[in-house]
Each structure stands twice: as structure tokens, then as C-alpha cells.
Kinemage of the C-alpha trace (Angstrom):
@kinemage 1
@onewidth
@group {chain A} dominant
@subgroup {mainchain}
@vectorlist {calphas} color= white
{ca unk a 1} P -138.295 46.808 216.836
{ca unk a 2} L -137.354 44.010 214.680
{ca unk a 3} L -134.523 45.304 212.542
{ca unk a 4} L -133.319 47.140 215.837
{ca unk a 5} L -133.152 43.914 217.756
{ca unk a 6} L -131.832 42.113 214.368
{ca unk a 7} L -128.538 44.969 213.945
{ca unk a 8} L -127.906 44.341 217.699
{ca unk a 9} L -128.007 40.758 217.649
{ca unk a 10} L -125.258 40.808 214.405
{ca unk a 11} L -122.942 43.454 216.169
{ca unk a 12} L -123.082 40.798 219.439
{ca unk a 13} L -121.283 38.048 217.334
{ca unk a 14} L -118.950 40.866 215.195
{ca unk a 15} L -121.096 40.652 211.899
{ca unk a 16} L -123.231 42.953 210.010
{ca unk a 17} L -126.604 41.867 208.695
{ca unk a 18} L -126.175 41.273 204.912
{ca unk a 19} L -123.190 38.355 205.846
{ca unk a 20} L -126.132 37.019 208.586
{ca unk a 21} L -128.630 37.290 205.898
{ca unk a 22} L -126.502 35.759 203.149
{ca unk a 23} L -125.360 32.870 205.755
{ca unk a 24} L -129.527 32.758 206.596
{ca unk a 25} L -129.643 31.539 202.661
{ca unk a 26} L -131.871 34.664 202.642
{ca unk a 27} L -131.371 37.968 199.687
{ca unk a 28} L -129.643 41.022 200.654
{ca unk a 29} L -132.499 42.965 199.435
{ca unk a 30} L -134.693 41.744 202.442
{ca unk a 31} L -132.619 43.433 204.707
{ca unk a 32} L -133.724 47.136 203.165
{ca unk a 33} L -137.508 45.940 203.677
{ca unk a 34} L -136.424 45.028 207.132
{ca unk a 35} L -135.297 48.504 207.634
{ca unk a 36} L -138.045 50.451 206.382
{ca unk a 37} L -140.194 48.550 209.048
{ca unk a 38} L -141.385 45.035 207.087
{ca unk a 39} L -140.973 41.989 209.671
{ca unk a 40} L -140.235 38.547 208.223
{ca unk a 41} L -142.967 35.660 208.056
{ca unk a 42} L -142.918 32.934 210.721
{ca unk a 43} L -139.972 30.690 209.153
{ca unk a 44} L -137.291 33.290 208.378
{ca unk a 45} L -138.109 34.726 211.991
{ca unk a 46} L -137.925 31.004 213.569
{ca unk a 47} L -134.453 30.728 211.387
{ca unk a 48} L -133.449 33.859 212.605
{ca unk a 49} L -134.276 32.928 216.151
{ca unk a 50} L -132.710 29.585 215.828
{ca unk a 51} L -129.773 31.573 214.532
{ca unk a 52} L -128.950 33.575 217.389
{ca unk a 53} L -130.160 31.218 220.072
{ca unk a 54} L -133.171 33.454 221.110
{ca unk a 55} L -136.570 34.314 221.278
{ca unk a 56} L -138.991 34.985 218.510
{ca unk a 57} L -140.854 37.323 221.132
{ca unk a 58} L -136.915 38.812 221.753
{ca unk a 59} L -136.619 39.499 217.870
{ca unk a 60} L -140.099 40.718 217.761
{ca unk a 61} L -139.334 43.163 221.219
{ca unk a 62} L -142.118 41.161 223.284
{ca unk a 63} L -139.788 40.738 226.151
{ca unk a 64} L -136.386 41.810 226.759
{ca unk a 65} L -135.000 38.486 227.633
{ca unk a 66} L -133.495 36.649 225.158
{ca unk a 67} L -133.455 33.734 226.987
{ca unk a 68} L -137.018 33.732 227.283
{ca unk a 69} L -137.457 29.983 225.117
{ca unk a 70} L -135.609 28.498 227.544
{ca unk a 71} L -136.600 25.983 230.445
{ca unk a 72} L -134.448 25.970 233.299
């Protein structure tokens, strides 16, 4: 679910992953382990999150809001 969520979330802002990844400060080669189903540790996925403005339980497919982190 992660890599799915992560490929949408690039397309959204007219990017593809290794430029996110690169821009992250993160190797290209992670994003081949991201594909074949590995999910990143706590601080790439809270960078990611940050990223992108959403959840970690978005990235992660826990809920399908990614406004979930926010209070209103």
C-alpha cells in the first residue's frame, strides 16, 4: 500500500518518485525496495509525510483521508 499511495501522491504534484526521493535527500535505489513491498522506517516515512502534507496512517493505507493529522 505504501509505494501505491507514495506513486499517487508524486503524480498529484506532477513528479515521479526518484526526483521526490532525490529532493527527500534519500537514494534512488530505495525506491526499487519500496516497490518490491519494503516500507521505510519511522523518519523517512515522517519526512515523507511532512513532504506531502499528510498522514503517516495515509502513506501507510490506515485511512483514506489524507487529512487525517489535522485538527480542525
Amino acid at each position: 500500500m505504501f509505494w501505491e499511495r507514495f506513486e499517487q501522491l508524486c503524480k498529484k504534484i506532477g513528479s515521479k518518485p526518484n526526483p521526490v526521493v532525490k529532493e527527500l535527500g534519500l537514494s534512488n535505489s530505495i525506491t526499487t525496495k519500496w516497490k518490491n513491498g519494503a516500507i521505510p522506517n519511522g523518519e523517512i516515512l515522517l519526512k515523507i509525510a511532512d513532504y506531502f502534507n499528510v498522514s503517516i496512517d495515509y502513506l501507510m493505507g490506515r485511512t483514506d483521508n489524507p487529512d487525517s493529522h489535522k485538527n480542525e
